[in-house]
C-alpha positions as CSV (number, residue, x, y, z in Angstrom):
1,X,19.1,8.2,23.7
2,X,18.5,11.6,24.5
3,X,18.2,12.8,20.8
4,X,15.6,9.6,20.0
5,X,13.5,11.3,23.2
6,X,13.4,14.5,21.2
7,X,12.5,13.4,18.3
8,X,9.8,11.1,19.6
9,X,8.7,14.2,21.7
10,X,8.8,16.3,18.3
11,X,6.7,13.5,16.3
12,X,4.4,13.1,19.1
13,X,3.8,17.1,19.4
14,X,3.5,17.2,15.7
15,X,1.3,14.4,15.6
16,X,-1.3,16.4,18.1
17,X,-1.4,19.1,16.3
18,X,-2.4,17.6,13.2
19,X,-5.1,15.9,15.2
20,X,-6.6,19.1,16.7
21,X,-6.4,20.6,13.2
22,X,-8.0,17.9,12.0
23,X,-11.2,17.7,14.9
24,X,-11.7,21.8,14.7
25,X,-11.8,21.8,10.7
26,X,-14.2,18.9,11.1
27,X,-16.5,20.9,13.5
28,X,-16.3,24.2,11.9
29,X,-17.1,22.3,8.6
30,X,-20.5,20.8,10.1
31,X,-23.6,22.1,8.6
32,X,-26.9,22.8,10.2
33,X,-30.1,20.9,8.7
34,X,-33.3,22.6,7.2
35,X,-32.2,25.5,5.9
36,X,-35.2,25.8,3.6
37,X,-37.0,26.4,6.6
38,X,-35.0,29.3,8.0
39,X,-35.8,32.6,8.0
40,X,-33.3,35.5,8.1
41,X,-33.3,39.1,8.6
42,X,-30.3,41.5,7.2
43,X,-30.3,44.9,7.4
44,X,-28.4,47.2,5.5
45,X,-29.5,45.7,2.0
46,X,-29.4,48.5,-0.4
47,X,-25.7,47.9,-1.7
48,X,-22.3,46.2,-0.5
49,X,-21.8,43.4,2.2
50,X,-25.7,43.7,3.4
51,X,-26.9,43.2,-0.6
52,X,-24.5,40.7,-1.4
53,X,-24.9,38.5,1.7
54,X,-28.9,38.4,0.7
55,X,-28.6,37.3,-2.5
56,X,-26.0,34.7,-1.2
57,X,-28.2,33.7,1.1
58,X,-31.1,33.8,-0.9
59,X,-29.4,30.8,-3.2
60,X,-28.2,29.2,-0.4
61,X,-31.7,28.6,0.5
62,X,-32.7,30.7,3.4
63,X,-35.9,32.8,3.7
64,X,-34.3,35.8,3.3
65,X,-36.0,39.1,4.6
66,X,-33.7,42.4,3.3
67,X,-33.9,45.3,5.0
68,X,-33.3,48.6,3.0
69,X,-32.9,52.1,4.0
70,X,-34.6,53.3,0.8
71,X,-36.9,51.8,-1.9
72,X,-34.4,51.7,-4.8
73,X,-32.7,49.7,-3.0
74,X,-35.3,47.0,-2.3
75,X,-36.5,47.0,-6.0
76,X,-32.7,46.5,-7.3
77,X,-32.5,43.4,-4.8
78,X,-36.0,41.8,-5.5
79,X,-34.7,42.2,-9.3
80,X,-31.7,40.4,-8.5
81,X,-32.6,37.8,-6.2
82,X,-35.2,34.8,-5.9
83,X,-39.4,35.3,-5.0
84,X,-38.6,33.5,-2.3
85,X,-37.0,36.7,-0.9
86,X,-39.0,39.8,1.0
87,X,-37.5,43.1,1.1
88,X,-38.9,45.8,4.0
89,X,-37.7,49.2,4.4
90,X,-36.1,49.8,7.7
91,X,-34.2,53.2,9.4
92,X,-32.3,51.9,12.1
93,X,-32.8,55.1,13.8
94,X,-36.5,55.1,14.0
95,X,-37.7,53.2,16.7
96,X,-41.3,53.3,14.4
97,X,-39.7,51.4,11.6
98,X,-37.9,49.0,13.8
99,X,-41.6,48.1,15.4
100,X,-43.1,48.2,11.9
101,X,-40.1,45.9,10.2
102,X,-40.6,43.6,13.6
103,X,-44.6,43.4,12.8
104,X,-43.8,42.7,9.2
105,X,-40.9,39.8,10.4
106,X,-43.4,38.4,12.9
107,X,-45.6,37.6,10.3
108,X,-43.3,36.3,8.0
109,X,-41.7,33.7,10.6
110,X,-44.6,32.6,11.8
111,X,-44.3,29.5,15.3
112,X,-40.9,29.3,14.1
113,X,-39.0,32.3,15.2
114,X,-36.1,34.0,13.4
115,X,-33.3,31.7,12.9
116,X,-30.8,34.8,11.9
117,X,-30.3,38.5,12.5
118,X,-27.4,40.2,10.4
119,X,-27.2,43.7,11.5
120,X,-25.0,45.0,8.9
121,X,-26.4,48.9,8.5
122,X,-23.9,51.5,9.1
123,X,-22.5,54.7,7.9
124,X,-18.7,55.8,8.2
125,X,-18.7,59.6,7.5
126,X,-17.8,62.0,9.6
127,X,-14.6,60.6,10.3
128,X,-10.8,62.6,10.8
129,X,-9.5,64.1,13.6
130,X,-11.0,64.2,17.2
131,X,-10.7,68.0,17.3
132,X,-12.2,68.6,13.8
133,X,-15.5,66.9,15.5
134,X,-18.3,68.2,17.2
135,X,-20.9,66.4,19.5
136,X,-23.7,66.1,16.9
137,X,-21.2,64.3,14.6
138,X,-20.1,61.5,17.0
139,X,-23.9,60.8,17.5
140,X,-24.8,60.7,14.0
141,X,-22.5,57.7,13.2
142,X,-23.5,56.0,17.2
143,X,-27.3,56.3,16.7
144,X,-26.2,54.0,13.1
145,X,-23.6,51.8,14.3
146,X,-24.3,51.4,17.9
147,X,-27.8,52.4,19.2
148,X,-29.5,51.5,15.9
149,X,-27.8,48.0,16.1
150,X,-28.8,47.4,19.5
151,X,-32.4,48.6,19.1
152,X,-32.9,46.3,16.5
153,X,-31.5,43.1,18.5
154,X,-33.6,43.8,21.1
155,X,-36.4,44.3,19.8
156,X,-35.9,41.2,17.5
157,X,-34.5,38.5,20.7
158,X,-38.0,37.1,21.4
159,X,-38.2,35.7,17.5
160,X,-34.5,34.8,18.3
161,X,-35.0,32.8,21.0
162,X,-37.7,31.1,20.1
163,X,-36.2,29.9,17.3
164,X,-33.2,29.5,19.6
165,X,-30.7,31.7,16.4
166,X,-28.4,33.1,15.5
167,X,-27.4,37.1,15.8
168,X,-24.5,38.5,13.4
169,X,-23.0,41.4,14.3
170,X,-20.8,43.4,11.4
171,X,-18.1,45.6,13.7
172,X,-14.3,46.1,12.2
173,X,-11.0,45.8,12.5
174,X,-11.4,49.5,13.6
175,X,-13.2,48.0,16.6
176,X,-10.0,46.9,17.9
177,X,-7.3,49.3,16.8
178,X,-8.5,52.7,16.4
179,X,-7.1,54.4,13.9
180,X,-8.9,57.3,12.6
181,X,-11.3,60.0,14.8
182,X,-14.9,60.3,14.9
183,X,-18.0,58.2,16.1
184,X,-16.8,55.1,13.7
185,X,-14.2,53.7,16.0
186,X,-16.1,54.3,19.4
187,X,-19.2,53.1,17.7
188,X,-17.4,49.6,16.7
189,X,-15.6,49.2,20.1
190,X,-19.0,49.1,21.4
191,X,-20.2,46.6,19.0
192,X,-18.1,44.2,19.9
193,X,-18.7,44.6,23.6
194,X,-22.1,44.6,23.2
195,X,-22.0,41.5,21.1
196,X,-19.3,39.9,24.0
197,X,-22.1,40.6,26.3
198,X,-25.3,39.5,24.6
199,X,-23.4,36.0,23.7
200,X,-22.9,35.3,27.3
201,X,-26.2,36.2,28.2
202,X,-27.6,34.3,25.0
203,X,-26.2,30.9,25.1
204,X,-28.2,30.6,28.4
205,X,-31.0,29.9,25.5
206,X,-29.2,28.5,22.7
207,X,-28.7,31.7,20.9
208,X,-25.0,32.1,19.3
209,X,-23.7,35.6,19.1
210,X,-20.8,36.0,16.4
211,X,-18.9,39.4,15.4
212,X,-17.5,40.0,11.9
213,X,-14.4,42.0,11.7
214,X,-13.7,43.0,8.2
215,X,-10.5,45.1,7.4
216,X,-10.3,47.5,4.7
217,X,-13.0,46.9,1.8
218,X,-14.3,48.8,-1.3
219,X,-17.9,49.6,-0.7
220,X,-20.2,52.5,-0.5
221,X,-19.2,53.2,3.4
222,X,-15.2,53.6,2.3
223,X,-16.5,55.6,-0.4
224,X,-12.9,58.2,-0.7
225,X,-15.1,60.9,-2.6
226,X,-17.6,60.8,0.1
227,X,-15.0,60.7,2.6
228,X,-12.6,63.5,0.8
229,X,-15.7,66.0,0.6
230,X,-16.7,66.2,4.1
231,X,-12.8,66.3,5.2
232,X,-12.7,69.6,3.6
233,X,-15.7,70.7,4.6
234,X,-14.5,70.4,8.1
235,X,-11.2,71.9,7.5
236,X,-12.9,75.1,6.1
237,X,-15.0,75.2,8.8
238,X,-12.3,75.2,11.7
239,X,-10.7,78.5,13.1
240,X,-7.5,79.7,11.8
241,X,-5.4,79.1,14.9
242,X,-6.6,75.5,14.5
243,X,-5.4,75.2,11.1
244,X,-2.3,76.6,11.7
245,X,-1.9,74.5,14.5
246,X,-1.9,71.3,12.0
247,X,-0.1,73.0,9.1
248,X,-1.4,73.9,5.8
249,X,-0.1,70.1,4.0
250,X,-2.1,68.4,6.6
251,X,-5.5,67.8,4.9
252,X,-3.9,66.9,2.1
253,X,-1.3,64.4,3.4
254,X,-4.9,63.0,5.7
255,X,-6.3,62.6,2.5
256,X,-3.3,60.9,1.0
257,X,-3.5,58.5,3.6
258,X,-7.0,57.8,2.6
259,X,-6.3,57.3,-0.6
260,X,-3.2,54.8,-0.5
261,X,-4.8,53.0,2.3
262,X,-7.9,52.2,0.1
263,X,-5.4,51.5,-2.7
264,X,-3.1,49.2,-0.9
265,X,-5.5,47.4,1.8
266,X,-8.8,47.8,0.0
267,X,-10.3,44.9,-1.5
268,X,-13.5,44.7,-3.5
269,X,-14.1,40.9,-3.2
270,X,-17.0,41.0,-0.7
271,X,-17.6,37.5,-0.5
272,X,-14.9,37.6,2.0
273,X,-17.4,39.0,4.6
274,X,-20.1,37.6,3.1
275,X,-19.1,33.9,3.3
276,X,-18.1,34.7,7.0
277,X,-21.9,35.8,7.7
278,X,-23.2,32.4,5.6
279,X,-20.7,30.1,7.9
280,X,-21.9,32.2,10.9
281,X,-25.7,31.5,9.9
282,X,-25.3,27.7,8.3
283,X,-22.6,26.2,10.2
284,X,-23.5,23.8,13.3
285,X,-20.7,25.3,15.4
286,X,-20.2,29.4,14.5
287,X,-17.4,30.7,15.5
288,X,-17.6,33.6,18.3
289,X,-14.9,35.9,15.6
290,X,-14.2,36.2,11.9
291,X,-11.6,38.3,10.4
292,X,-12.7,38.9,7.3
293,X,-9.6,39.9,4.5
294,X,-5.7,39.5,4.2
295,X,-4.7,43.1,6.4
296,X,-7.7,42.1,8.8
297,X,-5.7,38.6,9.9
298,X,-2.5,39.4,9.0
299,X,-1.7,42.9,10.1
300,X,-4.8,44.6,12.1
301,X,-5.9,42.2,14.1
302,X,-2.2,41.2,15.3
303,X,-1.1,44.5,16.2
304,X,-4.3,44.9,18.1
305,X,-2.8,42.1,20.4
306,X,0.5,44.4,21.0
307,X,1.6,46.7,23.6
308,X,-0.3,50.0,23.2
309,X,3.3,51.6,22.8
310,X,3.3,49.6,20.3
311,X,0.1,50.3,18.2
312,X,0.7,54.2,18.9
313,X,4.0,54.0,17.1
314,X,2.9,52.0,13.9
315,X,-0.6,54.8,13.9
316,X,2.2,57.7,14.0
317,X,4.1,56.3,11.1
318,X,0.9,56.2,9.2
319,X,-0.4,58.9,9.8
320,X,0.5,62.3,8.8
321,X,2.4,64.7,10.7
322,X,1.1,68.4,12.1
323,X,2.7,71.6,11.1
324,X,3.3,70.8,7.5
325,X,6.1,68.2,8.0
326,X,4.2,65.7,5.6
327,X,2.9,62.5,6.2
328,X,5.2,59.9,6.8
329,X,4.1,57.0,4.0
């Protein structure tokens, strides 16, 4: 008797699982209507996730307005991409070009509003260690990342609400477990608190707020040679008693770890994110989070649920030792 109550328990449990699985992949599978009508905004355009996603969007049937940082960039996506899609230069970090690409949107949208905002520009470098930093550095990757991002959303709600959106905000894995120094981390911990925030304050007026968190991907922000230069830059620059301090094999065991993380974790199918910033856009449900790649869901974003004495011992694994001991990979 007691063995038949088990296994009824066990087949009913089973039975509500696979009921739940079925309802949410129903839900999350729903698709919004009139999406020839939509217009959408991404910045970031000139190459990676932000050009991809337009072009994707662009077929999918969206009024897609690119934002680029420079005019190559624009002319490379108008070649690739419909008529149906704009391009506009925008700098983040000029409040002038945010009011000029806002002008420029206004008119394009119309009495309908802005269905979608992706705000996908950012920059990585300077990153390395905290000490190898100074002030300026930290604010050059902030003003991108963070105070560029939020600029823009505010600036662009009104057309938001009205045609009661969506916002997409691009942070990182590195948003939840910081790993390397620099303004990168801090400026995508603030991304996703900023984007926690402006949901709950949003859906007050049917605007959905959703965060992508990509792991480790091959595009122009992860570029290693970019990355490798200004390491050594820094390292040249710091005083002697500092280098000694971290050992002569240190920039070059830093480096390694660079390297064989890109090698290892990297992956240069974009669609991963990109897909995650359509179903955030087109789907009639969006979900608040995507994890975007395998380390993102199966490693990152796991150990970012784990005691902190946890996380720090996995980061000093990874990372390389000071005083010449090598890195630990």
């Amino acid at each position: 008797m007691v063995l038949f109550c088990a296994d009824l328990l066990c087949c009913c449990s089973l039975a509500v699982l696979a009921l739940v699985a079925a309802v949410w992949f129903f839900r999350d599978s729903r698709q919004i209507s009139g999406i020839h009508e939509k217009h959408v905004l991404v910045t970031g355009c000139d190459s990676g996730f932000g050009e991809l996603a337009a072009r994707q969007l662009d077929r999918r049937g969206f009024h897609v307005i690119a934002a680029c940082l420079t005019e190559p960039g624009a002319s490379r996506l108008r070649a690739a991409a419909s008529p149906r899609l704009k391009t506009l230069l925008l700098n983040v970090t000029d409040s002038a070009s945010v009011e000029s690409a806002l002008e420029r949107v206004r008119s394009e949208t119309g009495e309908r509003g802005l269905w979608g905002l992706v705000n996908n520009a950012g920059i990585s470098v300077p990153i390395g260690p905290m000490e190898w930093m100074q002030l300026e550095d930290f604010k050059k990757v902030l003003d991108v990342n963070l105070i560029g991002l939020i600029e823009v959303t505010l600036k662009f709600l009104p057309l938001l609400k009205k045609a009661r959106g969506r916002v997409v905000n691009v942070a990182s894995i590195l948003g939840r477990v910081s790993l390397i120094g620099g303004g990168y981390c801090l400026a995508k911990y603030g991304v996703e608190a900023f984007s926690d925030s402006l949901r709950r304050d949003m859906m007050h007026f049917g605007v959905k707020v959703s965060i992508i968190e990509p792991g480790f991907f091959k595009t122009q922000v992860a570029d290693l040679g970019l990355i490798e230069d200004d390491l050594k830059k820094r390292w040249n620059n710091l005083p002697a008693e500092v280098r000694r301090a971290y050992g002569d094999s240190y920039l070059q065991d830093y480096k390694k770890v660079q390297e064989l993380s890109m090698k290892i974790l990297a992956s240069s199918d974009l669609s991963k994110v990109t897909s995650c910033m359509q179903h955030a856009l087109s789907a009639r449900y969006p979900r608040t989070r995507y994890s975007a790649g395998w380390d993102a869901k199966f490693l990152w974003i796991p150990l970012s649920y784990l005691p902190t004495c946890i996380t720090d011992i996995f980061t000093n694994i990874i990372m390389p030792s000071t005083k010449g001991s090598g890195t630990s990979l």
